[in-house]
N, C-alpha and C positions, 0 to 999 in steps of 0.2 A: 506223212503218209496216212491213209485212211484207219483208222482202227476197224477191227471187226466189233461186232455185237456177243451179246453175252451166246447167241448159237454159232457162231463161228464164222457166220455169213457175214462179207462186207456189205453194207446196204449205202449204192451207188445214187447220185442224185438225177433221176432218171421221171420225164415225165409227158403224159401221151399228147401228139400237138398234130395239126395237121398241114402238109406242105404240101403246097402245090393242088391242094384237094386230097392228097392222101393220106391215111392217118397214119400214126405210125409212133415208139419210144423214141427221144433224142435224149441222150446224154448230153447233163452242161460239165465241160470241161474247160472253166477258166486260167487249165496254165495251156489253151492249144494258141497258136494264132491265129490257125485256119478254122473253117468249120466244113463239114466231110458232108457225103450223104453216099450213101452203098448205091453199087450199083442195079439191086435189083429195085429199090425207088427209083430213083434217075429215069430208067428205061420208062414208069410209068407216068410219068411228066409230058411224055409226047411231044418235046420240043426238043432243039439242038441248043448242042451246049453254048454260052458267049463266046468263051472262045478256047486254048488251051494253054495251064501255064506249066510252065517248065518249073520245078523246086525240086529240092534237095529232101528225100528222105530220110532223116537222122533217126537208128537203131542204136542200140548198147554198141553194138561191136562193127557196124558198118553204116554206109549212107550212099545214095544213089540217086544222079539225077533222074526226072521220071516225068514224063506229059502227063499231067492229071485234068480230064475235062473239066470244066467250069461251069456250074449254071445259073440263075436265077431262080430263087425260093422265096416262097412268100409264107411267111409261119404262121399259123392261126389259132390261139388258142383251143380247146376245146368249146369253152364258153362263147364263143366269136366277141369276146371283147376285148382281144387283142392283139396286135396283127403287125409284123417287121418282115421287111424285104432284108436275104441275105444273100450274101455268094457263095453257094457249095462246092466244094471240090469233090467230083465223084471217086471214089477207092476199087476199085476194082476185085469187089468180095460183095454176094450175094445179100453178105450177112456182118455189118463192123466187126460186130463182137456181141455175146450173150454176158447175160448176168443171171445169178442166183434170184430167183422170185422171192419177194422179204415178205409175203403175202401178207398184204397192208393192213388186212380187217383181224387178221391174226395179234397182226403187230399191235393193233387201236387197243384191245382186248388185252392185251399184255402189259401194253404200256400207257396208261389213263390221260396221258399232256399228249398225248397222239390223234385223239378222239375229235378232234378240231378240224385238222387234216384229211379234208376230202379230196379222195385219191379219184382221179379218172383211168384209174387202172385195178382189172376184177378179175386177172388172168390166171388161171390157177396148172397152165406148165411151170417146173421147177426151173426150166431156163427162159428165160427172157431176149428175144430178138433187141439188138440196138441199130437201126437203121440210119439213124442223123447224131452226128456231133456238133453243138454248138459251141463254138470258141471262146475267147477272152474277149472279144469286142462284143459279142452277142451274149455274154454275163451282165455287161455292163448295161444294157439295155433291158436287160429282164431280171435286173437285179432288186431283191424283194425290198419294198419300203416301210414294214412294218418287223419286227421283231420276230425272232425263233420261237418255236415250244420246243424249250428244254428243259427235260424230266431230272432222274437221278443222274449220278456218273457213271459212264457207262453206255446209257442209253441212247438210242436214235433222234437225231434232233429234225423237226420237220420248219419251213419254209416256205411262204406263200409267195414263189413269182408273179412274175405277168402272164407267165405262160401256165401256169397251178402251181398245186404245191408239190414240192417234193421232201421226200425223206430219206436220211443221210446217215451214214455212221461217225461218231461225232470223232474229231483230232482235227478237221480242214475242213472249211468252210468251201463249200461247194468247187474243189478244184481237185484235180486226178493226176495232177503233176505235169503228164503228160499227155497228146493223144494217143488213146486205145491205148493211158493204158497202164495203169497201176495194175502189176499184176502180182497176185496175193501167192501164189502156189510155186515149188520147183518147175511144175509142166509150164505154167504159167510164163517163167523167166525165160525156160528156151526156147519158147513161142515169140516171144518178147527179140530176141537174138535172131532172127530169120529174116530176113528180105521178106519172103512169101507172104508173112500176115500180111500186108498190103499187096498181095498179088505180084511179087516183085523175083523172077527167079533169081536163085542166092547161090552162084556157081562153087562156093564152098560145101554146100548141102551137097549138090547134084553132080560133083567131078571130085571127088575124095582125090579119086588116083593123081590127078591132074597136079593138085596141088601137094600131093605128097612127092611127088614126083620134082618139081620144083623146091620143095623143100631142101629136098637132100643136093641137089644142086647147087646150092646159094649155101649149105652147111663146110665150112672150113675149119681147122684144128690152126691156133696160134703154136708162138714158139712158144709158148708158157704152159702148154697142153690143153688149152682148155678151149670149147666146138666156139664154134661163132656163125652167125648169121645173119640175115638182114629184117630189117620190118617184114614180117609174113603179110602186112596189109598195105604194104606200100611199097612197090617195083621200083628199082632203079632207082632208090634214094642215093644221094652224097654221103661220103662217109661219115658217121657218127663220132663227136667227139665223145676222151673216154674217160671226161672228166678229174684226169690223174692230179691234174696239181692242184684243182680245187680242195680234192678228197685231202690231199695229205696237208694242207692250211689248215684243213677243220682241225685234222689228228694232231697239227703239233699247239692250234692254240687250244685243244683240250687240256693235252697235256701241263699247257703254260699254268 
């Protein structure tokens, strides 16, 4: 997992590029497969999408098939001296996700192995728009060929891609586990638990009754006194076994 920095802020590897002609923050996230792009870029592409795939949204506590448009992205450095055709999946959110501003010139000034590290980003809102996720295959392809500045322990380690540099809070070398989504905070986590972050409605948010009402349904008392139930995230499963004679091999070659 990411460490934060010595202000408490995780400083995410985030760096400004332009796709399609428009500019915009991508986050590189080398543990995604796919690589995303929100929908309010997409819209500005002006083209139709290749085509639509069908996949599997995988959350902490749910997952859901989901048509996700597809499109053709051409990434282009800031510098234009660098330039990869990608395939975007678009998300169905305005906005991926923000991040804490590490305000870079703050950071140089702070921290002196930083000072190397030319940022194409001067944006001085405290949250930051992330509009593109670039994946594990698009790491590999703008993955930096020269060495880190790395300062004391602790500190923010910076990176010159293909694409710029970025700067990082140091524990993982440019990856976020996940998409959208190391997330540092409690709020954070049950954001993380939602269908919805991906525009996905999540019928246990939005029908409490429905599914408490089903609950107590499928709720039965053995003869041993004690309630029993079924997977709450899986209907009309086959009976569970209830692992009694494994349990009691364990207890007796403990005892042996």
């Amino acid at each position: 997992m990411v460490t934060s920095n010595e202000t408490g802020k995780t400083i995410f590897p985030v760096t400004v590029v332009k796709v399609n002609g428009v500019t915009c923050r991508a986050l590189i996230d080398s543990g995604s497969s796919s690589s995303y792009v929100s929908a309010k870029v997409a819209a500005m592409f002006g083209t139709k999408p290749l085509r639509t795939v069908n996949t599997t949204i995988e959350m902490l506590m749910n997952e859901k098939r989901v048509n996700l448009p597809t499109y053709k992205g051409n990434i282009v450095s800031m510098r234009d001296d660098f330039s990869m055709n990608v395939e975007l999946m678009q998300v169905q959110r305005e906005v991926l996700l923000y991040t804490d501003n590490p305000c870079y010139k703050q950071l140089a000034r702070k921290c002196p192995h930083l000072q190397e590290a030319v940022m194409d980003d001067d944006d001085t809102k405290s949250k930051l728009p992330i509009h593109l996720v670039l994946g594990g295959g698009e790491f590999a392809r703008i993955k930096p060929p020269t060495c880190p500045l790395v300062g004391k322990e602790g500190e923010p380690v910076a990176e010159l891609t293909r694409l710029g540099w970025v700067i990082m809070s140091p524990g993982q070398q440019l990856c976020q586990n996940r998409m959208l989504f190391t997330q540092t905070t409690h709020k954070d986590y049950e954001e993380l638990c939602r269908l919805d972050v991906l525009g996905l409605p999540d019928r246990s948010e939005h029908d409490q009754a429905y599914i408490h009402a089903e609950f107590k349904e499928q709720l039965s008392r053995g003869e041993s006194g004690f309630y029993e139930t079924s997977l709450p995230w899986l209907g009309n499963h086959p009976p569970l076994p209830d692992n009694k004679a494994g349990s009691r091999a364990k207890a007796q070659a403990t005892r042996a």
